[in-house]
C-alpha positions as CSV (number, residue, x, y, z in Angstrom):
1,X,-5.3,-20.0,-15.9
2,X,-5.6,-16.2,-15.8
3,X,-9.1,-16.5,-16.5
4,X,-10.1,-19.1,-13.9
5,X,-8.3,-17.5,-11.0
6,X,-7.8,-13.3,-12.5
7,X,-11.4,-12.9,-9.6
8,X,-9.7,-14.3,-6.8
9,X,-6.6,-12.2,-7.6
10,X,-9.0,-9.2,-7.2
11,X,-10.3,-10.3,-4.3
12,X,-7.1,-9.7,-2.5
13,X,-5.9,-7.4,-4.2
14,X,-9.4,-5.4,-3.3
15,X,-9.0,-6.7,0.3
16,X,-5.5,-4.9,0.4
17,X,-6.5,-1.9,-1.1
18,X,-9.6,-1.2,1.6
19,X,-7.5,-2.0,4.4
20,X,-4.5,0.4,3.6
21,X,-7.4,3.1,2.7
22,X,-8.5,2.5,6.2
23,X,-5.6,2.9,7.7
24,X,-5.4,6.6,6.0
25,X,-8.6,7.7,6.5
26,X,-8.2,6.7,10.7
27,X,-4.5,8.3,10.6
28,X,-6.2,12.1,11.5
29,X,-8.2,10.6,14.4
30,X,-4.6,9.8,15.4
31,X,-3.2,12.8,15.1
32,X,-4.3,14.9,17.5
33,X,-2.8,12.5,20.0
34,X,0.6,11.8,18.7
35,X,2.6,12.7,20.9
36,X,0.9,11.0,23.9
37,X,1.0,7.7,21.5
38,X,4.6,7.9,21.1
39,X,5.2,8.5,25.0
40,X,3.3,5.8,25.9
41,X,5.2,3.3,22.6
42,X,8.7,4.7,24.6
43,X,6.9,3.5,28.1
44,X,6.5,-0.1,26.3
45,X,9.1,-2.9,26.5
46,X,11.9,-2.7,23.6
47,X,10.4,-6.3,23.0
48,X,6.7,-5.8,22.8
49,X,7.8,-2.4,20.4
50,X,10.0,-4.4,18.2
51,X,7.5,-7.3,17.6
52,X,4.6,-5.4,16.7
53,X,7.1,-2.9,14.7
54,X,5.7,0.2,16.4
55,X,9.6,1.0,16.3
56,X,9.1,4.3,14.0
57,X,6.0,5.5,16.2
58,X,2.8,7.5,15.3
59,X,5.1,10.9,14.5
60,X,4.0,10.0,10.8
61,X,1.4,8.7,8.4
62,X,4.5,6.7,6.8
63,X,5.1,5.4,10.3
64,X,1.4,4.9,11.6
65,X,0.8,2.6,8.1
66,X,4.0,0.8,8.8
67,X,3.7,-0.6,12.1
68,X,-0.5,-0.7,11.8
69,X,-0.4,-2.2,8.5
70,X,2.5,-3.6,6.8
71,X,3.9,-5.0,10.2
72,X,1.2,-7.2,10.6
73,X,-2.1,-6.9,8.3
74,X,-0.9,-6.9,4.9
75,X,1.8,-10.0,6.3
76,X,-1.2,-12.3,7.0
77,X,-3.1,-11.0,3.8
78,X,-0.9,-11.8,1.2
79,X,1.0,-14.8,3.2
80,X,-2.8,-16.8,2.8
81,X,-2.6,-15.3,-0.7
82,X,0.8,-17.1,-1.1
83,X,-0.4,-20.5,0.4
84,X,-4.0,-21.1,-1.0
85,X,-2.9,-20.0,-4.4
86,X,0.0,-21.9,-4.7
87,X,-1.5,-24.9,-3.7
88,X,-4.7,-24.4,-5.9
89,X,-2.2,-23.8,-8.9
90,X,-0.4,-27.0,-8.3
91,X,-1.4,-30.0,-6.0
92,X,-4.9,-29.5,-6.5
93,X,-4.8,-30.2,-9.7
94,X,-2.7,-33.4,-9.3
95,X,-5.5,-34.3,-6.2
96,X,-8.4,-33.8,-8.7
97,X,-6.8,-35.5,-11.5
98,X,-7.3,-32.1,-14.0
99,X,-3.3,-32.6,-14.8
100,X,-3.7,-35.3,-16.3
101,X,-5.9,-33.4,-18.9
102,X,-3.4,-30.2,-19.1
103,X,-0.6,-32.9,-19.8
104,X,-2.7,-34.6,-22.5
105,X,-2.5,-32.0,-24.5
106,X,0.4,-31.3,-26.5
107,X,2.4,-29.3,-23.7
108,X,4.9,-29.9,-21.4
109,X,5.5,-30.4,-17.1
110,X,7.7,-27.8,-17.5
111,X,5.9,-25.4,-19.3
112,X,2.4,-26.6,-17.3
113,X,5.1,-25.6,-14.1
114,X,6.3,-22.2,-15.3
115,X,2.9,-20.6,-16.7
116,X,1.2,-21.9,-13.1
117,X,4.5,-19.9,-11.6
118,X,4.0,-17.3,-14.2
119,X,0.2,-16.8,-12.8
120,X,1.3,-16.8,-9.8
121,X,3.5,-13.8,-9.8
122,X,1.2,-11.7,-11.8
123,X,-1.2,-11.8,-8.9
124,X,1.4,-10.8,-6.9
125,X,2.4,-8.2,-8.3
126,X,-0.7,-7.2,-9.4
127,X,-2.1,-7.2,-5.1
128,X,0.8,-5.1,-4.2
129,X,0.8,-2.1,-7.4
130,X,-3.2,-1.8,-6.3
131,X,-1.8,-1.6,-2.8
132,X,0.8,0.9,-3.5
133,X,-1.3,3.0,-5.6
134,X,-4.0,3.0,-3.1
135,X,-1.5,4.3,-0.2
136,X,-0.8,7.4,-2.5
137,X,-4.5,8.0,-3.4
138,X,-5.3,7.5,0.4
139,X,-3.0,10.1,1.4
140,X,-4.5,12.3,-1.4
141,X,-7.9,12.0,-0.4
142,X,-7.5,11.9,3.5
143,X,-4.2,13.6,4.9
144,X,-3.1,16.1,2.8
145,X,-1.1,17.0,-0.7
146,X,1.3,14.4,-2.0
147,X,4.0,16.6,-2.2
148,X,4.3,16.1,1.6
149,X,4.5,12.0,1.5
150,X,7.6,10.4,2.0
151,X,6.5,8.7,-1.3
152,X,10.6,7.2,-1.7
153,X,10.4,5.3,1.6
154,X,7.1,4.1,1.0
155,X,7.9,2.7,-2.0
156,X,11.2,0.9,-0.8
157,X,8.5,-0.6,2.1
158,X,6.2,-1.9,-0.9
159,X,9.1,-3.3,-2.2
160,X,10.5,-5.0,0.1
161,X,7.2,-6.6,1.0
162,X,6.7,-7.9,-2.4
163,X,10.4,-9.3,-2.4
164,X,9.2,-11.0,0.9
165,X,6.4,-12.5,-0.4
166,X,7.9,-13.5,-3.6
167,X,10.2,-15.8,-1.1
168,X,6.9,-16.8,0.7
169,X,5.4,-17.9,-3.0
170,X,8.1,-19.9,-3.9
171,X,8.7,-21.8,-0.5
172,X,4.9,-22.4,-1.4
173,X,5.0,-23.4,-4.7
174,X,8.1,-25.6,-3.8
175,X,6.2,-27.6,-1.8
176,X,3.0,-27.4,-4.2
177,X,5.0,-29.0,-6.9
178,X,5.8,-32.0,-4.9
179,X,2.4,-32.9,-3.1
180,X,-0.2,-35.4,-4.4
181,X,-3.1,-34.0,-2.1
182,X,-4.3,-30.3,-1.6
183,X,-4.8,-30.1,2.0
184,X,-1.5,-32.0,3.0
185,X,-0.3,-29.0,0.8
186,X,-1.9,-26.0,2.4
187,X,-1.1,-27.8,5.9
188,X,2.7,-27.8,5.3
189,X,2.6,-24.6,3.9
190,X,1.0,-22.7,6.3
191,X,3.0,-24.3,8.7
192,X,5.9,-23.6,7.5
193,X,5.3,-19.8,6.4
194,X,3.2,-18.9,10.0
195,X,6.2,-21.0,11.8
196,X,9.0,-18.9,10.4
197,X,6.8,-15.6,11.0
198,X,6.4,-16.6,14.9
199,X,9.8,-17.2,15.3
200,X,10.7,-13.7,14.2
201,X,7.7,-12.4,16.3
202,X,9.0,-14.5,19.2
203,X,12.3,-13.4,18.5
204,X,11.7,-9.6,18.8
205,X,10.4,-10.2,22.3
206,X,13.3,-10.3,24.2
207,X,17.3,-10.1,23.7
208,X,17.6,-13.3,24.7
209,X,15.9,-15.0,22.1
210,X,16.4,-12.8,19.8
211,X,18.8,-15.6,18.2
212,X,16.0,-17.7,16.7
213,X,14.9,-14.4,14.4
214,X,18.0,-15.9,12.3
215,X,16.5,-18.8,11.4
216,X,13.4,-17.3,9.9
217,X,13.6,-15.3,6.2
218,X,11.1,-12.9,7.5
219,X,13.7,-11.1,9.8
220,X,14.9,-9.4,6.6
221,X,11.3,-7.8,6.2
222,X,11.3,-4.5,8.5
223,X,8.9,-1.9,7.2
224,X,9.5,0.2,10.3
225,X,13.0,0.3,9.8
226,X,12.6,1.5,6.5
227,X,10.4,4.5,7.4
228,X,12.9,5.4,9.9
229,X,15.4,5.8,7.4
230,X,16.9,2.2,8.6
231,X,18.5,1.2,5.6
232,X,22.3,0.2,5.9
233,X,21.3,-4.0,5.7
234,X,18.3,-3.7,2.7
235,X,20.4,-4.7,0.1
236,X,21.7,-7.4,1.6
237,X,18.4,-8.9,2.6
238,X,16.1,-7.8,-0.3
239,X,19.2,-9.7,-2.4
240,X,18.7,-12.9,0.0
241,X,14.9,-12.7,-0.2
242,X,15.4,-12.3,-4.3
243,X,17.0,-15.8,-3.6
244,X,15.0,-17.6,-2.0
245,X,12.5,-16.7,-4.4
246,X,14.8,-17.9,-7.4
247,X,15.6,-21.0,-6.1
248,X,12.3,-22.3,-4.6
249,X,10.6,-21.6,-7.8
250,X,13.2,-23.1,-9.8
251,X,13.8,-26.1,-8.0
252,X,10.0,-26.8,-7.7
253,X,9.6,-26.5,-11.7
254,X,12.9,-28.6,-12.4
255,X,11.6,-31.5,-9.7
256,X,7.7,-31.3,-11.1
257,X,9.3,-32.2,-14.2
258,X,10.8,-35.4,-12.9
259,X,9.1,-36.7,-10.1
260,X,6.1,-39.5,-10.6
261,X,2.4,-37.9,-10.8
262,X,-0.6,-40.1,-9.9
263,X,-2.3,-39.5,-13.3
């Protein structure tokens, strides 16, 4: 499995790694003009600010990235990364009829469930260590000397996107392990991951509404918040992302294992 899918992996993971080494290398255009960015972010609406998670400002390279990148960019990057691989791991190979050769051989469901999981994750993990490491070569190469990076709170921000997308994967996977056909898959996927994200975006746009970020896991995800030394509520929702994660991949793998496959 790592072999067939190890070039799509680094695909992303590449994809991720350009992006965030674009966002440093633009950061000194930037600023020169700080200061009139962040007057005209305080000028905004609280809502419009919050939903585009410009919360932090431009005062920083940790803050620029945060709201210009992992805000929004690296969200949608590894949230299609989440869905197409899921689904290519699992119902596809039930729609094209290639389980039925892995469970020919003298394997398992369970352990066909847990290495596709398994291979999952390591892409995962292996887009955001590139992306990390790329943030603290870009600010080596383009801003300045690393002693002068907030290297602690960007790492906390890397992690707590990878705990977010660990929950995205296994929401994924969950439903992966129970389709019969690939794009009925990817369809409820997607919908389900980009419907949860809008309600948080839609949430953030106005007091009012703000009630319907509760009903979406990626309300627990704030990168600016982290940067700006936010940090009272991470435990408690990295540990509820860590759970979500748990449970969807463990409930997918213990229902592939019983349900009926069209082999």
């Amino acid at each position: 499995m790592m072999k067939i899918h190890i070039k799509g992996m680094m695909n992303y993971a590449f994809g991720s790694a350009f992006y965030i080494l674009l966002m440093f290398w633009l950061f000194p255009s930037f600023a020169g003009n700080n200061a009139a960015l962040d007057e005209l972010i305080k000028s905004l609406p609280p809502g419009m600010t919050n939903a585009f998670n410009l919360g932090s400002g431009f005062g920083t390279v940790e803050a620029f990235i945060s709201g210009e990148y992992y805000g929004l960019l690296l969200v949608l990057i590894v949230s299609i990364f989440c869905i197409m691989f899921t689904t290519q791991l699992m119902a596809k190979l039930v729609d094209q009829g290639s389980m039925a050769y892995l469970l020919a051989t003298p394997t398992t469901r369970g352990k066909v469930a847990i290495t596709q999981a398994a291979v999952f994750l390591t892409g995962l993990l292996s887009i955001m260590t590139v992306t990390t490491l790329c943030g603290f070569a870009g600010y080596a190469m383009f801003i300045g000397n690393l002693s002068d990076f907030h290297g602690a709170a960007y790492l906390r921000m890397n992690l707590a996107a990878l705990l977010l997308f660990f929950a995205v994967g296994g929401i994924a996977f969950l439903v992966s392990s129970l389709a019969n056909d690939e794009k009925k898959a990817l369809g409820i996927s997607a919908v389900l991951t980009f419907g949860f994200f809008s309600l948080d975006f839609i949430g953030k746009l106005s007091e009012k509404i703000n009630w319907m970020r509760k009903l979406t896991y990626f309300s627990l995800y704030d990168p600016s918040g982290i940067i700006g030394g936010k940090t009272e509520t991470a435990a408690l929702a990295w540990s509820v992302l860590i759970v979500i994660g748990l449970v969807t991949f463990a409930v997918g793998i213990a229902l592939f294992r019983k349900r009926d496959l069209p082999l």
